[in-house]
N, C-alpha and C positions, 0 to 999 in steps of 0.2 A: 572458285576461279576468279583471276580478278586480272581488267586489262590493264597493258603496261604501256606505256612510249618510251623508249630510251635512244640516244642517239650515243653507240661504243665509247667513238675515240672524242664525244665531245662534255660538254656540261650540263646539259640538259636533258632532265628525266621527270617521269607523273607516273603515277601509280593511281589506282581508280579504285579505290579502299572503299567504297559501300556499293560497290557493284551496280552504280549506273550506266544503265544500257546505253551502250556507242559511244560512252565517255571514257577517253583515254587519263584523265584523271581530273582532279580540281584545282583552281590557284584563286584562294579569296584574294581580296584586295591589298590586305596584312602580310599576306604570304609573301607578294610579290618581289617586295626588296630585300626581302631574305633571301630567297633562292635565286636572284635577279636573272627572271624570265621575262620576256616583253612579247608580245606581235608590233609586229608592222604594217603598215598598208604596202601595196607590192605589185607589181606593174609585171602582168604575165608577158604582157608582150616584148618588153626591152628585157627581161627577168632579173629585175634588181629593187631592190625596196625603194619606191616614193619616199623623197624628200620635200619639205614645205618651204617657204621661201627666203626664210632663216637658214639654211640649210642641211636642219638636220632631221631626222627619220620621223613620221607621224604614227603615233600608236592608232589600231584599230579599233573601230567601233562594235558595239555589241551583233554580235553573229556575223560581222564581217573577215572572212579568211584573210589570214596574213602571213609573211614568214616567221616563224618561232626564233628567238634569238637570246643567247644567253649570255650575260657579262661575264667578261675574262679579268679574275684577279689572280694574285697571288694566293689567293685563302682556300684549301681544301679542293671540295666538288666547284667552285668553280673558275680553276686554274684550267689552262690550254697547251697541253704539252708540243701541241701539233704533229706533224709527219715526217719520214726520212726524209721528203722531198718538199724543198722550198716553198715552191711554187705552187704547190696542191695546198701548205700550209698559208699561203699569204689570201687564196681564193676564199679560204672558209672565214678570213677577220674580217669585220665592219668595223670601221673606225668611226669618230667624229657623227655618233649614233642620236645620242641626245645633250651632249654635251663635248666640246674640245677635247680631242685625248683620250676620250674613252674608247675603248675597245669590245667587240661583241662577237660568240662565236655564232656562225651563218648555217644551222640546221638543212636547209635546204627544203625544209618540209612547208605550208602551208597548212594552220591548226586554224579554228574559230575556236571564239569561246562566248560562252550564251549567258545570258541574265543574272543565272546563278554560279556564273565563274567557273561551269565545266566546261573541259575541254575536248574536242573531234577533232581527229583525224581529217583531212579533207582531200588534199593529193601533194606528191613529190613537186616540185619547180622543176618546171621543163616539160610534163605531164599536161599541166594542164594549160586550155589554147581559149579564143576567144572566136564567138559565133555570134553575129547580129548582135554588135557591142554586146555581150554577156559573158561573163566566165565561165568555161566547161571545165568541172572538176571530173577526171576520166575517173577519179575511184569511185564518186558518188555513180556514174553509170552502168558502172561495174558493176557495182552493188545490187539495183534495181535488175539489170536482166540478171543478174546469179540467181534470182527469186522465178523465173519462169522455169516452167517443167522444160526437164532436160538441156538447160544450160550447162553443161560442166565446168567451162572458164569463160572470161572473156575479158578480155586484151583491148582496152579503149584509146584511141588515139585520134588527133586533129589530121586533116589534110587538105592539101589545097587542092581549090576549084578556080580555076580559069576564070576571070571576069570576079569575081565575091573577092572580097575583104573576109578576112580572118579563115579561118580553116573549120572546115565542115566534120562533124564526127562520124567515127567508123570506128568495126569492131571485129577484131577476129575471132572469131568462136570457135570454141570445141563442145559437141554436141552429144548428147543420148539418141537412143533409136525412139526415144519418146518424146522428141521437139518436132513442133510441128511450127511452118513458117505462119501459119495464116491468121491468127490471133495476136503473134507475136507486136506487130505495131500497134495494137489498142491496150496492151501489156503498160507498153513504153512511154505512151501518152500519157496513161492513168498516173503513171508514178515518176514524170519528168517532165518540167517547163518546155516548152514546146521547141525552144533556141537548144535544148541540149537532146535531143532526141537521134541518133543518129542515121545520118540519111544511107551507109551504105555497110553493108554488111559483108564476110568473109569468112566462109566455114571451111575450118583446117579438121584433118586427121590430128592434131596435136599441136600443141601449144609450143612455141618455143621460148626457151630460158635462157637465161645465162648460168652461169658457174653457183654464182648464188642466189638461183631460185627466182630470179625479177625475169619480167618479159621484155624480152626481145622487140622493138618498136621500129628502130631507125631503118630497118630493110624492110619496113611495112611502110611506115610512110612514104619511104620511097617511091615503092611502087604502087602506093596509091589504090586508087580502085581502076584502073586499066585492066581488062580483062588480056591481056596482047601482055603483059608481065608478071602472071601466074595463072596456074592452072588449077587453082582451089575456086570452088563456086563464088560469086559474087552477085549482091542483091543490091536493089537501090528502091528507097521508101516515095516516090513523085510526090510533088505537094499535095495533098491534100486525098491522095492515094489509102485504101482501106487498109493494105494490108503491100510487104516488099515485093516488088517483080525479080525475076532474074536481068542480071547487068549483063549485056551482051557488047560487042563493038559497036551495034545502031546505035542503042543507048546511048554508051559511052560516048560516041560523037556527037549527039544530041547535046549531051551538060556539057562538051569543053564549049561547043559553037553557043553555047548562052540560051537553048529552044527551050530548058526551065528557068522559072523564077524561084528559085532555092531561098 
């Protein structure tokens, strides 16, 4: 078995042909302008790739995530047919990339790639939010509690806090009868910078999806962690807190009115 990245309707594909673990594939240095793949550096917050002062796109540094981007020729694998619809098609080009005139297709994914030119996965654009100047990659979060006894899914998202800058993480959970809350935040510590940790938790009967299979986010963010706009449990981690309390409305009015230092 061997991992794959491919993006359908676009130009850009890895294949990870000696089965290095969490590597979505390789691209040595040689390779690059044959199959012309780039990262970018890439600004979560505005979600558009960094430009430098010349004004065109700045490649990433080693292990730093970027948007994956791939040049659109006339030649083979890496022509752009695009979509019935214009305007979906004119979203996914980058033009004036590294040079005049150039065109590039817009993956929408965020990949690192490490020392030796393998490449990870890291999270979708739009996905991931920014906590105490840091970037939260919600798959990297994902990943870490999937590893706790009786996690079954979990659904990572940014939300806002009244009073804070950037958006604080949370997670909707689907659970076994063998998760227990009370270890769970020394879990999360052990295996997460301490800016990605998330401070409030949501345990559903069921995960929701869409049509094809991705989670469901934007009626989560919405509603936030308010207990007053759903009825699924709700936890929240206090600073410095051993292990998640239950989110109640005291609570809750506690962090809009600012009584923690989040």
């Amino acid at each position: 078995m061997r991992e794959l990245y491919g993006s359908t309707e676009g130009n850009v594909s890895f294949l990870n042909l000696d089965g290095t673990i969490g590597a979505i594939g390789q691209m040595p240095a040689w390779m690059g302008s044959k199959i012309g793949m780039e990262l970018v550096k890439f600004d979560v917050v505005e979600e558009r790739p960094i430009r430098g002062e010349d004004g065109f796109c700045i490649k990433t540094d080693v292990d730093e995530p970027g948007e994956a981007l791939g040049k659109i020729t006339d030649v083979g694998r890496q022509s752009f047919s695009g979509y019935h619809d214009k305007k979906a098609t004119d979203s996914k080009i980058l033009t004036d990339v590294f040079e005049q005139g150039d065109k590039w297709f817009r993956t929408g994914d965020l990949i690192r790639r490490d020392a030796d030119n393998y490449l990870y996965f890291v999270d979708r654009i739009g996905d991931t939010f920014r906590w105490k100047g840091e970037n939260v990659a919600t798959n990297e979060v994902a990943d870490v509690m999937s590893k706790y006894p009786g996690v079954e899914l979990a659904n990572v998202y940014g939300v806002e806090v009244h009073g804070f800058e950037g958006k604080a993480g949370m997670a909707a959970l689907t659970v076994g009868s063998d998760f227990s809350m009370v270890s769970f935040a020394n879990h999360l510590r052990a295996g997460l910078p301490a800016y990605a940790v998330p401070l409030f938790l949501r345990i559903q009967p069921e995960a929701e999806t869409t049509g094809t299979f991705k989670f469901r986010k934007v009626e989560l963010v919405k509603q936030g962690f308010d207990p007053e706009h759903t009825d699924d449990p709700l936890w929240f981690l206090e600073p410095g807190g051993a292990q998640f309390i239950a989110l109640d409305g005291q609570i809750h009015a506690r962090i809009v009115n600012g009584d923690y230092r989040l």
